[in-house]
N, C-alpha and C positions, 0 to 999 in steps of 0.2 A: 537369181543367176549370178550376178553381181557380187554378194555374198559369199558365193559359195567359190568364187573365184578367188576373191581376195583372201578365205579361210586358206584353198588349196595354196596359196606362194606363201601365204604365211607360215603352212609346215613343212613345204620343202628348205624355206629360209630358216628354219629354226628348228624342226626335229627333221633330215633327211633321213635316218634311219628308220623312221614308220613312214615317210612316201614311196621312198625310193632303197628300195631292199639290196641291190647292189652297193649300197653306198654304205652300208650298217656297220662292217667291222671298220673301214674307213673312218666313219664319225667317231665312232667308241675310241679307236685307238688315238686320233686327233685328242677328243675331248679328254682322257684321263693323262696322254704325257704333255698334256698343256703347260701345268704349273708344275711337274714332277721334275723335283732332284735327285739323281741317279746318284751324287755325290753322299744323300742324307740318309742318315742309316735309321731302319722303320719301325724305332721303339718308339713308345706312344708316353702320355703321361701316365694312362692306366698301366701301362703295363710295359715296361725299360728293358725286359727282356726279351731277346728275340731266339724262340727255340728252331734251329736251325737240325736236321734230320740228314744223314750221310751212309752213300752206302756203294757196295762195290761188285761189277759183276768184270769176272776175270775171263779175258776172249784168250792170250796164247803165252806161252814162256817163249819171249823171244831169243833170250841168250842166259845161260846158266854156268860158273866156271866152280861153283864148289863155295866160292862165298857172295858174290854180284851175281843179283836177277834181274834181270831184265824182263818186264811183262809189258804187254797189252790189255787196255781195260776200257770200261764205263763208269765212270765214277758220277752218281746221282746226289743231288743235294734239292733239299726241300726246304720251306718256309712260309708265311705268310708277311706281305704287304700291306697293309690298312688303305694304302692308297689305289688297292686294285678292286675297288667294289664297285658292283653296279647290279644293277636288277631285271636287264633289257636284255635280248639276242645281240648277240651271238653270247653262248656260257661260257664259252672262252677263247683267248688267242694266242699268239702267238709271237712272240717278241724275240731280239738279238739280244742276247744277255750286257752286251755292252751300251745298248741303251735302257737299261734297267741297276738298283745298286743290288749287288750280289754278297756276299759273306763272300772274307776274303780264306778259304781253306786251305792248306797247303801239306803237301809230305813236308815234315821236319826233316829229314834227312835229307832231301833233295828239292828245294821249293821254287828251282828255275823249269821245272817239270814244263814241257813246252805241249801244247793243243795240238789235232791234227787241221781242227776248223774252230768259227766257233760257232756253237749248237743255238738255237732255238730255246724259250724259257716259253714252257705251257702254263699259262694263269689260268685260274678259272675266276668265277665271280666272286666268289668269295674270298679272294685276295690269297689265296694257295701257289702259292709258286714252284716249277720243278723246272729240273733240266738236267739231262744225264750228259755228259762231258767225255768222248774217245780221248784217251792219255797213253803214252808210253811210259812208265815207271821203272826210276831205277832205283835196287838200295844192295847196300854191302854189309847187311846184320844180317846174313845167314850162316845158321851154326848148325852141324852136325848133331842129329840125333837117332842112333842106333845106327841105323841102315838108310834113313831119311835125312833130310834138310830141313830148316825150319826158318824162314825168311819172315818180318816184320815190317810193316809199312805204318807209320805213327800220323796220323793227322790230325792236325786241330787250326784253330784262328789262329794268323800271321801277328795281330792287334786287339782283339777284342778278348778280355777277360769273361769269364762266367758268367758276370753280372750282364752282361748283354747281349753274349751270345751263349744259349747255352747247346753245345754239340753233344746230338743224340745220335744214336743209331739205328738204323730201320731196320735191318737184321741179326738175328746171333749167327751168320755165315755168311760166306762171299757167296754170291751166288754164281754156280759154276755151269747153268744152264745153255752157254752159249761156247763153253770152254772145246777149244781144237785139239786135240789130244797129237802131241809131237813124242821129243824124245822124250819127255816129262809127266809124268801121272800124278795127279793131286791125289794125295792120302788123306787129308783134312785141312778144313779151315775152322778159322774162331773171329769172332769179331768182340771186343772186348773194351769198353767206356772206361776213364780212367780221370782221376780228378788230381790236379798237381796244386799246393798248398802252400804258401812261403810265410814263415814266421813272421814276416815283417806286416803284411798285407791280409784284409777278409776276404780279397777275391779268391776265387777258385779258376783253374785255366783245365777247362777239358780235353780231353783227347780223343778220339778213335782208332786204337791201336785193332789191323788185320794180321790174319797171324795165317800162311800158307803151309803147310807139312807135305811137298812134296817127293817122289821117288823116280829114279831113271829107269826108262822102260828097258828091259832084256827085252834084246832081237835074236842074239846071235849067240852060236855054242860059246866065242868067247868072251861075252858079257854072264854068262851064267858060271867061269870057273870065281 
């Protein structure tokens, strides 16, 4: 009896996540940001690059004047952490992206692009990291094409070259599954990866160039002369 007492404090003292099931994501999340540097960016010796995954789903065209758009988005960014392994329950959780290091992504053309919150980063065990990000974006490349618009949003690392980060894309299109349809109708998108090369240097510097085509909706007889 004796034994079996002293077994039982010894795993709540040392594994509470198998006595005390309440306490599970508790412990996991304690034990893995124990010694974690949020500051230290998650390439390995095996492997110095870190493929980082970006993609864009467009909610509303807030303001439109013929060359500044103004939109509303989600902008999703993916990756893997080495330091997010583990093999036990819970498969994954749930973090503030400011307590985690994130890739720093930014619109080129406008890189003080400000958050509405900041979102939740889903891990799972295998060190897979996501988080989709609500943004207002602005940019002033859009040029007139035919009877449409054709508006540009350039993203890549603020600091990290190719060799570290290398930015891919998770779609060949914005996805427009959640899009509000206002004055504005989207005609098409593109999503389109893009490798920038300087004579001087072997790094490469990625991009993710989105590319909107949209058109002004006819309401009335005198939008249609």
């Amino acid at each position: 009896m004796k034994i079996h007492i002293l077994l039982t404090v010894v795993l709540i003292l040392e594994f509470p996540c198998v006595v005390q099931g309440v306490l599970m994501e508790d412990w996991l999340i304690s034990t893995l940001l124990q010694d974690y540097n949020k500051l230290a960016y998650p390439g390995t010796t095996d492997n110095a690059t870190v493929v980082v995954k970006h993609d864009m789903t467009l909610i509303r065209v807030v303001e439109f004047d013929g060359t500044k758009l103004t939109i509303d988005a989600w902008l999703g960014t993916e990756w893997r952490d080495p330091r997010f392994l583990w093999d036990s329950s819970p498969t994954n959780i749930r973090l503030p992206i400011s307590q985690i290091w994130t890739p720093d992504i930014v619109l080129y053309d406008n890189p003080d692009t400000r958050t509405r919150f900041e979102p939740n980063a889903l891990i799972d065990q295998s060190g897979l990291v996501y988080y989709s990000q609500p943004v207002r974006l602005e940019v002033d490349k859009c040029r007139p094409f035919q009877d449409e618009f054709r508006c540009t949003f350039k993203f890549g690392s603020w600091t990290f070259d190719g060799f570290k980060i290398d930015l891919q894309n998770r779609s060949q299109v914005i996805d427009l599954s959640n899009f509000q349809l206002h004055n504005y109708d989207i005609i098409d998108t593109s999503v389109v990866r893009n490798e920038l090369h300087y004579a001087c240097c072997p790094e490469s510097y990625p991009d993710i160039t989105y590319t909107v085509n949209l058109k002004k909706i006819k309401t009335g007889w005198f939008d249609r002369l």
